[in-house]
C-alpha positions as CSV (number, residue, x, y, z in Angstrom):
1,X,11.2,-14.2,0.1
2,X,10.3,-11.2,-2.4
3,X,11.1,-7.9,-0.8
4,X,7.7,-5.5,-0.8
5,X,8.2,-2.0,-1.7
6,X,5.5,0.6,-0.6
7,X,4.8,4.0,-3.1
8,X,2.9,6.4,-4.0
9,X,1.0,7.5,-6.7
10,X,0.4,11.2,-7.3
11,X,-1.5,10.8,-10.3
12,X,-4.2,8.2,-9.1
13,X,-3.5,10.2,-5.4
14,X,-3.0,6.5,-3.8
15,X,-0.3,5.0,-1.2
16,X,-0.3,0.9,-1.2
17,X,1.5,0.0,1.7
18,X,2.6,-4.1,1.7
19,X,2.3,-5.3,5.2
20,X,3.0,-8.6,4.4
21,X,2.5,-11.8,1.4
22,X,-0.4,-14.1,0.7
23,X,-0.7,-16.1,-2.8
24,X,-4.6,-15.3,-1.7
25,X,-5.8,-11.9,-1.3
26,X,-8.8,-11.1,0.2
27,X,-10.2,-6.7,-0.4
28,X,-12.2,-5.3,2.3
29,X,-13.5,-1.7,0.9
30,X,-13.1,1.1,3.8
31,X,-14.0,4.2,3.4
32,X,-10.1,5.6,3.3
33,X,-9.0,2.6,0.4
34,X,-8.5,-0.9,0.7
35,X,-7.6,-3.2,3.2
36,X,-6.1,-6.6,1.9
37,X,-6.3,-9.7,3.9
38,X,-4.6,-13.1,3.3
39,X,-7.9,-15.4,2.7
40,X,-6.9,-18.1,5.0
41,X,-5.7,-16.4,7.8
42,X,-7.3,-13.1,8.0
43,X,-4.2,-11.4,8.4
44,X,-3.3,-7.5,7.2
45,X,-1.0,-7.7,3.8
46,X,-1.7,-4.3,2.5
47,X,-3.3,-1.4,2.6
48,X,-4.5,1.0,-0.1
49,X,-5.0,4.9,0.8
50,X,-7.1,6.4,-1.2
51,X,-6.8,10.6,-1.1
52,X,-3.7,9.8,0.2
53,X,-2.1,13.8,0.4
54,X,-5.1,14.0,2.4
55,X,-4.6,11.6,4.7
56,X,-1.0,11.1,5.0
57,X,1.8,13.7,5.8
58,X,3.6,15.4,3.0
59,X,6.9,14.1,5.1
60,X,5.7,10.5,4.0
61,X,4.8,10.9,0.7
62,X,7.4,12.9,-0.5
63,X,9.9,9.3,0.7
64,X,7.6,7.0,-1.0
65,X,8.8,6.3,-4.4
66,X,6.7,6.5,-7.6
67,X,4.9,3.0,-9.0
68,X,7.0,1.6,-11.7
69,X,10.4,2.4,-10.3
70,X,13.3,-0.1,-9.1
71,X,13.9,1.0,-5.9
72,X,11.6,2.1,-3.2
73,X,10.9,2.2,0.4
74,X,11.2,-2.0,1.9
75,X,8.2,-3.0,4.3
């Protein structure tokens, strides 16, 4: 199993948080980012925050590595 790394990006001001894997991914829009669903069983794999200093605690983003990077924070 692949280990999923969560980050943030303060350029694009987005957090993707995995939740989970799916070969299939399904988007749902919200109004805060995306919501990804595995297409055969409906279940959560990510989310996507959009405006994320916004939305999420500096405590949290500031933990959250950058996109790109080898290390990060394991879901």
């Amino acid at each position: 199993m692949t280990t999923l790394y969560a980050y943030y990006d303060p350029d694009a001001d987005i957090a993707w948080l995995p939740t989970g894997h799916s070969d299939r991914v399904v988007s749902e829009e919200v109004e805060w980012g995306l919501v990804d669903h595995d297409a055969a069983t409906d279940e959560v794999v990510a989310v996507e925050i959009w405006a994320a200093s916004k939305r999420l605690p500096p405590a949290v983003l500031n933990v959250l590595p950058r996109p790109g990077k080898s290390h990060g924070v394991a879901a």
